[in-house]
C-alpha positions in Angstrom: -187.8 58.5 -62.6 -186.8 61.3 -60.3 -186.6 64.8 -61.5 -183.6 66.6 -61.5 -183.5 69.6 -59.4 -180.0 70.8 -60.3 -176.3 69.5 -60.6 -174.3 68.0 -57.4 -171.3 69.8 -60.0 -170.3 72.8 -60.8 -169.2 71.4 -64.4 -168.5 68.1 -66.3 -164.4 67.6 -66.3 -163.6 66.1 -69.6 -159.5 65.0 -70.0 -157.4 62.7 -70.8 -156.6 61.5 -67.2 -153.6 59.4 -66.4 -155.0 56.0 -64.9 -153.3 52.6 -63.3 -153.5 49.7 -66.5 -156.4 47.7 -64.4 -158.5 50.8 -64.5 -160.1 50.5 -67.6 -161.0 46.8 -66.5 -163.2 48.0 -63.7 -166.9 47.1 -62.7 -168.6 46.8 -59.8 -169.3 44.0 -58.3 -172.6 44.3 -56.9 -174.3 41.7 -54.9 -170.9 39.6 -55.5 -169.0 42.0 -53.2 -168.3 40.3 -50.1 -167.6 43.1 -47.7 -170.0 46.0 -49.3 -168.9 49.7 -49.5 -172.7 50.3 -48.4 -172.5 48.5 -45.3 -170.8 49.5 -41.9 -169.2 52.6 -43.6 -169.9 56.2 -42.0 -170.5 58.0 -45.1 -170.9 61.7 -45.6 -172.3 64.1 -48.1 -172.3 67.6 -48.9 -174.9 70.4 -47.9 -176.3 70.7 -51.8 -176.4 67.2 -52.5 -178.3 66.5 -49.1 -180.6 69.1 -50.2 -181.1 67.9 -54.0 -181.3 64.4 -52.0 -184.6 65.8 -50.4 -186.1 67.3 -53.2 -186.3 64.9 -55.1 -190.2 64.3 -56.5 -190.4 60.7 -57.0 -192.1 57.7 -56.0 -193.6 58.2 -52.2 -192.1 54.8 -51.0 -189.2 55.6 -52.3 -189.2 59.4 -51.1 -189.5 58.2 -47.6 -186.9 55.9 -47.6 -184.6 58.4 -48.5 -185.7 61.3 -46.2 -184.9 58.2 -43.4 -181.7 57.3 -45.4 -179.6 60.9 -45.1 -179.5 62.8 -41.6 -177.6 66.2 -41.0 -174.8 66.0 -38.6 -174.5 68.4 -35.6 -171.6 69.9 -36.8 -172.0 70.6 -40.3 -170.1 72.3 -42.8 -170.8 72.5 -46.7 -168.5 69.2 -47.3 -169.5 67.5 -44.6 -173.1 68.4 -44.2 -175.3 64.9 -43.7 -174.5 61.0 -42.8 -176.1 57.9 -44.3 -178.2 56.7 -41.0 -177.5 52.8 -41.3 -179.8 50.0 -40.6 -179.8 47.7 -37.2 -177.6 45.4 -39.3 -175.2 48.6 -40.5 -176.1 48.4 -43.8 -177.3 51.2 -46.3 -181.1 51.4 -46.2 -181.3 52.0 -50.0 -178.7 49.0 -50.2 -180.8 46.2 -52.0 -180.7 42.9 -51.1 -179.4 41.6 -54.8 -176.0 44.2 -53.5 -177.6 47.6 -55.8 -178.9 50.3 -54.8 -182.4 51.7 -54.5 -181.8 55.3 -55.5 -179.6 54.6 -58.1 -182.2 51.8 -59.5 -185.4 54.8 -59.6 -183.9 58.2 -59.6 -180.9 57.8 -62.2 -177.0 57.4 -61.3 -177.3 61.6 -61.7 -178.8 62.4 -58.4 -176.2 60.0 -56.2 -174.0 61.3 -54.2 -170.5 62.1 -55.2 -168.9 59.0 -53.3 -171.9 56.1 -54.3 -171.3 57.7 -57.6 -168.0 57.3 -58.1 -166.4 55.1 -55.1 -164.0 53.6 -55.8 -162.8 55.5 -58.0 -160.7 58.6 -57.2 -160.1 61.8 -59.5 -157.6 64.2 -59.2 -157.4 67.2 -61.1 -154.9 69.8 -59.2 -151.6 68.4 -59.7 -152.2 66.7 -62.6 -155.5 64.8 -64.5 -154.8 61.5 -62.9 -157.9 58.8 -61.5 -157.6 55.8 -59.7 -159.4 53.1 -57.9 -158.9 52.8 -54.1 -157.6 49.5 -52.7 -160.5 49.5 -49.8 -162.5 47.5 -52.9 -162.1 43.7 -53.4 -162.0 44.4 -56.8 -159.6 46.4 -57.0 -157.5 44.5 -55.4 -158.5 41.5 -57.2 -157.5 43.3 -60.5 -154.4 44.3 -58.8 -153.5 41.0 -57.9 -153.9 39.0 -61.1 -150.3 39.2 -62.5 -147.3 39.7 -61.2 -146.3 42.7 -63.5 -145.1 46.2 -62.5 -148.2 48.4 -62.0 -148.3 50.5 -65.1 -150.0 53.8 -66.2 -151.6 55.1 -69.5 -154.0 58.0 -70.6 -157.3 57.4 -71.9 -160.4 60.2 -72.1 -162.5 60.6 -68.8 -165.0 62.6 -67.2 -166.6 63.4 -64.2 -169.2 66.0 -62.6 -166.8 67.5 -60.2 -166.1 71.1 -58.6 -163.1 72.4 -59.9 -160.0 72.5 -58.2 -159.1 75.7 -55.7 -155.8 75.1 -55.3 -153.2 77.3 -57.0 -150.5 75.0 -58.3 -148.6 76.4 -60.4 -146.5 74.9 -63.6 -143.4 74.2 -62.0 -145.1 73.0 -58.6 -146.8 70.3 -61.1 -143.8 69.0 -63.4 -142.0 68.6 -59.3 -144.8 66.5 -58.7 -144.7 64.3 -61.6 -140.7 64.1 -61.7 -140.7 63.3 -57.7 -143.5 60.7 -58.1 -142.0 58.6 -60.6 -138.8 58.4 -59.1 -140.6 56.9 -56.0 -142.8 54.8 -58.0 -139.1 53.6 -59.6 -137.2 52.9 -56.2 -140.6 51.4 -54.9 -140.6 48.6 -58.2 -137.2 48.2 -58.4 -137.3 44.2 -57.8 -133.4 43.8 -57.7 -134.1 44.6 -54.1 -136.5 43.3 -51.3 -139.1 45.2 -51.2 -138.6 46.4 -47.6 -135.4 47.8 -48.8 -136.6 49.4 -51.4 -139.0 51.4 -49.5 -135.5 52.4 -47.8 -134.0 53.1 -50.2 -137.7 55.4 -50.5 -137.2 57.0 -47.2 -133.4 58.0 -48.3 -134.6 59.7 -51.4 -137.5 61.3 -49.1 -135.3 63.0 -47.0 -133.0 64.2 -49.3 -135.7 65.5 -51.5 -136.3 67.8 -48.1 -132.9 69.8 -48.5 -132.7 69.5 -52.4 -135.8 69.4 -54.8 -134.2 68.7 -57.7 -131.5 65.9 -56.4 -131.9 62.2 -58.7 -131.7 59.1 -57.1 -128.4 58.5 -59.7 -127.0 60.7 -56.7 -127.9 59.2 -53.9 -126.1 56.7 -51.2 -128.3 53.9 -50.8 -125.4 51.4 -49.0 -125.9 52.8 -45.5 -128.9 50.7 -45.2 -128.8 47.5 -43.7 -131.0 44.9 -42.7 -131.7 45.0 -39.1 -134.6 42.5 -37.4 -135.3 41.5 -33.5 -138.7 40.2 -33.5 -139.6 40.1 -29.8 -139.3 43.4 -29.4 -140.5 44.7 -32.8 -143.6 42.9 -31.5 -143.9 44.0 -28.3 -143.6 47.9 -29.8 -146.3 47.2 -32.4 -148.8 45.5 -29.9 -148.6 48.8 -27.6 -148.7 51.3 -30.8 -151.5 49.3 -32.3 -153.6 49.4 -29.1 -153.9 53.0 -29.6 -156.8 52.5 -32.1 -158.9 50.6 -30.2 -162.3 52.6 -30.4 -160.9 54.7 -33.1 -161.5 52.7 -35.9 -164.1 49.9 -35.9 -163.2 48.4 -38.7 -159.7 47.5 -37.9 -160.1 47.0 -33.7 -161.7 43.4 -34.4 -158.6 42.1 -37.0 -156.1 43.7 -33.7 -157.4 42.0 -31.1 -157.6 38.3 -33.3 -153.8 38.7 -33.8 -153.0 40.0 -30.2 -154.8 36.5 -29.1 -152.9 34.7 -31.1 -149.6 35.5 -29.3 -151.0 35.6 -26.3 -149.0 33.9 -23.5 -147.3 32.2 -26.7 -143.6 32.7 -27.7 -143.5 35.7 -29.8 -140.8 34.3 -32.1 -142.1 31.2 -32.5 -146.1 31.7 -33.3 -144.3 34.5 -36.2 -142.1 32.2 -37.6 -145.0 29.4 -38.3 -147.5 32.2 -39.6 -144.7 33.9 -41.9 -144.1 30.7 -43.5 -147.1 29.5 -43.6 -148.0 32.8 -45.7 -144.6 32.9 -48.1 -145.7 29.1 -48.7 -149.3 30.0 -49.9 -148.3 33.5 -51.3 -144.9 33.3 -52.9 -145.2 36.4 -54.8 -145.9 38.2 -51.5 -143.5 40.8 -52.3 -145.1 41.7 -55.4 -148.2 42.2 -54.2 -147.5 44.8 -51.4 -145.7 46.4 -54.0 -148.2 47.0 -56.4 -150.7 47.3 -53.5 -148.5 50.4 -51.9 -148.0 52.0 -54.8 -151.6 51.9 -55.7 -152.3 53.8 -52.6 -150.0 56.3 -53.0 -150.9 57.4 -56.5 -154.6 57.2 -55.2 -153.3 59.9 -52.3 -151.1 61.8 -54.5 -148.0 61.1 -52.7 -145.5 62.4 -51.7 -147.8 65.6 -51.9 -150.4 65.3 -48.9 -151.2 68.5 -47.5 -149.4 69.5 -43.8 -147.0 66.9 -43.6 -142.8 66.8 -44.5 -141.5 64.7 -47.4 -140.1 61.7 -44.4 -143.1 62.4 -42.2 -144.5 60.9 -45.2 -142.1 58.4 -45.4 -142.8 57.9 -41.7 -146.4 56.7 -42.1 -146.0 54.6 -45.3 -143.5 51.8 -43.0 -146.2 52.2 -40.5 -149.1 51.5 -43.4 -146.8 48.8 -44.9 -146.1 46.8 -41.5 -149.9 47.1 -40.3 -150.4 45.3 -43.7 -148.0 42.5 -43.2 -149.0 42.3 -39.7 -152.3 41.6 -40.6 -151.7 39.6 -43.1 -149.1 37.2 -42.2 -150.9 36.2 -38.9 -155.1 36.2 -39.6 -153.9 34.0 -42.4 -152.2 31.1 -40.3 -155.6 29.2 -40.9 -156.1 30.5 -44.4 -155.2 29.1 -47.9 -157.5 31.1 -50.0 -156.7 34.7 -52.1 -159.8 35.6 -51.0 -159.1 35.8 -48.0 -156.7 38.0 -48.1 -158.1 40.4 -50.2 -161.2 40.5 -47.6 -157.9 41.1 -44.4 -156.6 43.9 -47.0 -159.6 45.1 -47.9 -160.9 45.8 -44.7 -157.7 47.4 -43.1 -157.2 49.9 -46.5 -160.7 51.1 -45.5 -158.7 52.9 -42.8 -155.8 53.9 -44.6 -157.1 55.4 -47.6 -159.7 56.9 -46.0 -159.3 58.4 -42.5 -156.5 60.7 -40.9 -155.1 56.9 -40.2 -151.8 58.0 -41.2 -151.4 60.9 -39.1 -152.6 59.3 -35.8 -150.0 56.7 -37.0 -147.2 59.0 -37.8 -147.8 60.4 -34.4 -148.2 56.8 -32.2 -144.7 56.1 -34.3 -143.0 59.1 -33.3 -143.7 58.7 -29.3 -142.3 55.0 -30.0 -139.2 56.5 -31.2 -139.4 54.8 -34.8 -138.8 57.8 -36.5 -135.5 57.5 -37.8 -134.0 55.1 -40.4 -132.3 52.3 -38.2 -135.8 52.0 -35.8 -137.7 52.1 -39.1 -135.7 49.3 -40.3 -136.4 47.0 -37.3 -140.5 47.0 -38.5 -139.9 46.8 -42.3 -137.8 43.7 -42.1 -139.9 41.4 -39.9 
């Protein structure tokens, strides 16, 4: 057993947190996971815990394997101080072969770092005491996925070594954050509506929100949107926006290029309509489950509150997040029966999302293709 040197934390954070129903159902799956959140990740760690990391007395095999495992980066700062060095293969070197890890297994969960610790899980403790899990983890999803039921919330006791928050927020700034996220968790599970116009119906409340705080959605016009779809050249725009990440994100360039090859020198129209109901015929609570997978997401990012970017800019990014996902989706499965499947396609591609400045590059590749308005928006979140 390692000794402790001193805390990664500043203090232990014990509150009643306010957490997605699945949460309390969650478990790692260890050397069941499929797709590993120790492999082929570039994970960081702060200066102190690279430091605890290294002082560490403990046994010498084991010492050495970790003064190979963490590496500073050239340009370090306190939060972003030292990267896991992966293996020929890309996985973790303390990643066992039975899926656990090393450290964890000699030296005590205390001394991991912050995001082995507690990945997938995500607490927030400046707008409000809220924790979730990310979608980037089969299991997650998996748990999301297992009914059909509106995504629910509910307190139960937490804690978690964690720095406290710096931001000022103030009273007020917080009960606008609670009241504003409901109301877009409302439109988003209103299922009297297709789901693409309910996000919408999202985007009107958005924008609104933008000139008046305090406007309700009982206020709102939602009949000036209508459905508008041209496939071809919704197509054509999303191969040319989506070829901007090639290099940028490894994770996602491979699942691109398998359905760019799929249309290629195909009819556009033709290849989508076989994979889209091929998908609707194996999934037909599709809807559902984008719904409950989006709004996952956005209470794991605290949306609509995401630092440096406008209420519809928001807005912006979530169509692009949401067609990316169906895109994905609806054609790598055209050979595919199994949930698993999907959850490994989702997975993958909410590594990226949750986890990256994804959705600004995106918000910006969007802009430049003009679909930054509501009638261009529409043409993607109908197909």
């Amino acid at each position: 057993m390692a000794i402790k040197l001193n805390s990664f934390a500043k203090e232990k954070i014990r509150n009643a947190f306010l957490v997605p129903d699945y949460y309390k159902h969650f478990s790692c799956k260890g050397g069941e996971c499929r797709d590993s959140c120790c492999a082929d990740w570039k994970v960081t760690i702060p200066m102190d815990q690279y430091f605890l990391l290294h002082g560490l007395s403990c046994n010498k095999n084991v010492k050495e394997k970790i003064d190979r495992t963490f590496r500073p980066l050239f340009n370090t700062t306190p939060e972003r101080y030292a990267e896991i060095v992966h293996t020929q293969d890309g996985d973790c070197p303390l990643h066992k072969k039975d899926g656990y890890c090393l450290l964890h297994e000699t030296c005590g969960e205390e001394v991991l770092p912050w995001v082995c610790r507690y990945y997938p899980r995500g607490p927030r403790i400046d707008y409000a005491f809220e924790a979730s899990c990310a979608n980037s983890c089969e299991k997650t999803l998996e748990l999301l996925l297992e009914n059909d039921e509106i995504l629910k919330f509910e307190t139960i006791n937490l804690s978690f070594l964690m720095k406290k928050t710096q931001k000022e927020i103030s009273i007020i700034q917080k009960h606008i954050y609670i009241k504003v996220r409901d109301n877009c968790f409302k439109l988003l599970s209103d299922r009297k509506y297709s789901l693409a116009l309910r996000i919408l119906h999202l985007g009107i409340y958005l924008k609104s929100l933008e000139s008046n705080i305090e406007i309700k959605i009982t206020d709102l016009d939602f009949s000036l949107v209508q459905e508008t779809k041209d496939v071809n050249s919704t197509y054509l725009k999303l191969f040319e926006i989506f070829s901007n990440f090639n290099g940028r994100f490894p994770r996602l360039v491979n699942l691109l290029e398998e359905v760019k090859m799929i249309y290629e020198n195909h009819d556009i129209e033709e290849i989508y309509q076989n994979n889209l109901q091929h998908f609707e015929d194996i999934f037909t609570n599709n809807e559902i489950m984008f719904e409950k997978m989006l709004i996952n997401d956005l209470f794991f990012k605290q949306f609509p509150f995401q630092p440096n970017l406008s209420f519809f800019d928001q807005f912006i990014s979530i169509c692009g997040s949401f067609m990316l996902l169906r895109y994905l989706s609806i054609n790598l499965m055209w050979n595919k029966s199994f949930q698993e499947d999907l959850i490994d396609i989702l997975s993958r591609t909410f590594t990226v999302i949750s986890h990256s400045e994804f959705d600004r590059q995106l918000l910006n590749y969007l802009e430049k293709a003009g679909l930054n308005n509501m009638f261009e928006l529409s043409k993607i979140l109908f197909i």
